[in-house]
C-alpha positions as CSV (number, residue, x, y, z in Angstrom):
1,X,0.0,0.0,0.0
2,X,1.4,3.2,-0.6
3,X,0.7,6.7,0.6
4,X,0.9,9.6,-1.2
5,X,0.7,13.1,0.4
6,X,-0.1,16.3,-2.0
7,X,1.1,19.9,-1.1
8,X,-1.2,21.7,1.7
9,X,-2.9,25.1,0.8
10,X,-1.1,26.6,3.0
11,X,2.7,25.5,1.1
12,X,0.9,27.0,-2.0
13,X,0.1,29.7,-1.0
14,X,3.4,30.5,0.3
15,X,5.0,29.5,-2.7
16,X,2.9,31.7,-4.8
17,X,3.6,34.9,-3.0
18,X,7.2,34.2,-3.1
19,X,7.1,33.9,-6.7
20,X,5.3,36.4,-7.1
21,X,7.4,39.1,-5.1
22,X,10.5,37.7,-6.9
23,X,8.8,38.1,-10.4
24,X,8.3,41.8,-9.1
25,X,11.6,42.9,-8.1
26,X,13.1,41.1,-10.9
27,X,11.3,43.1,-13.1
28,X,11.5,46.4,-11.2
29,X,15.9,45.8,-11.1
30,X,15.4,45.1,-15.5
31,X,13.3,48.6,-15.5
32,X,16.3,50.8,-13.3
33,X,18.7,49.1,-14.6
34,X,17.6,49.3,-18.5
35,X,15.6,52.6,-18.1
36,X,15.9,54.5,-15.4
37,X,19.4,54.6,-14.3
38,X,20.8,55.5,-18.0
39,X,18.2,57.8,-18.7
40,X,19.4,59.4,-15.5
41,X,22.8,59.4,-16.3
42,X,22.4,60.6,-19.9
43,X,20.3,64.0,-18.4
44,X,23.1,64.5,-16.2
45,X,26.1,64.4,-18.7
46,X,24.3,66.7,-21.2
47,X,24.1,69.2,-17.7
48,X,27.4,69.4,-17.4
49,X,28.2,70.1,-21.0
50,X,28.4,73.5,-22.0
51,X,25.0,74.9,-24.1
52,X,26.3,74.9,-27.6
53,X,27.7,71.3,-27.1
54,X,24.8,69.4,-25.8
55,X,23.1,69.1,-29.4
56,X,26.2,67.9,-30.9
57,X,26.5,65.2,-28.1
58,X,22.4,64.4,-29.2
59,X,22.9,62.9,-32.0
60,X,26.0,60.5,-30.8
61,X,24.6,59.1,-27.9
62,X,22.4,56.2,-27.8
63,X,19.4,57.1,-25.2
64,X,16.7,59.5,-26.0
């Protein structure tokens, strides 16, 4: 005879929340780190340029 055992509501429930938290930070860290943060550091490079140079560096740099 054998006796099998299947997971208890309270394991999946656990389990789902957990992935679920995971699944959002993962993809809050892909938004900053693809989005945000180079964004960011585009808007303050083209500060510290002088005026007449920040539309040259426009068209050379990658990010909007």
């Amino acid at each position: 005879m054998r006796i099998e055992c299947g997971s208890t509501r309270e394991r999946k429930i656990r389990s789902t929340l957990l992935f679920v938290f995971v699944a959002a930070c993962g993809l809050w860290f892909a938004f900053d780190g693809w989005i945000k943060y180079p964004k960011e550091n585009l808007e303050g490079f083209r500060k510290e340029l002088p005026v007449e140079e920040r539309e040259q560096v426009a068209d050379v740099l990658p990010y909007p």
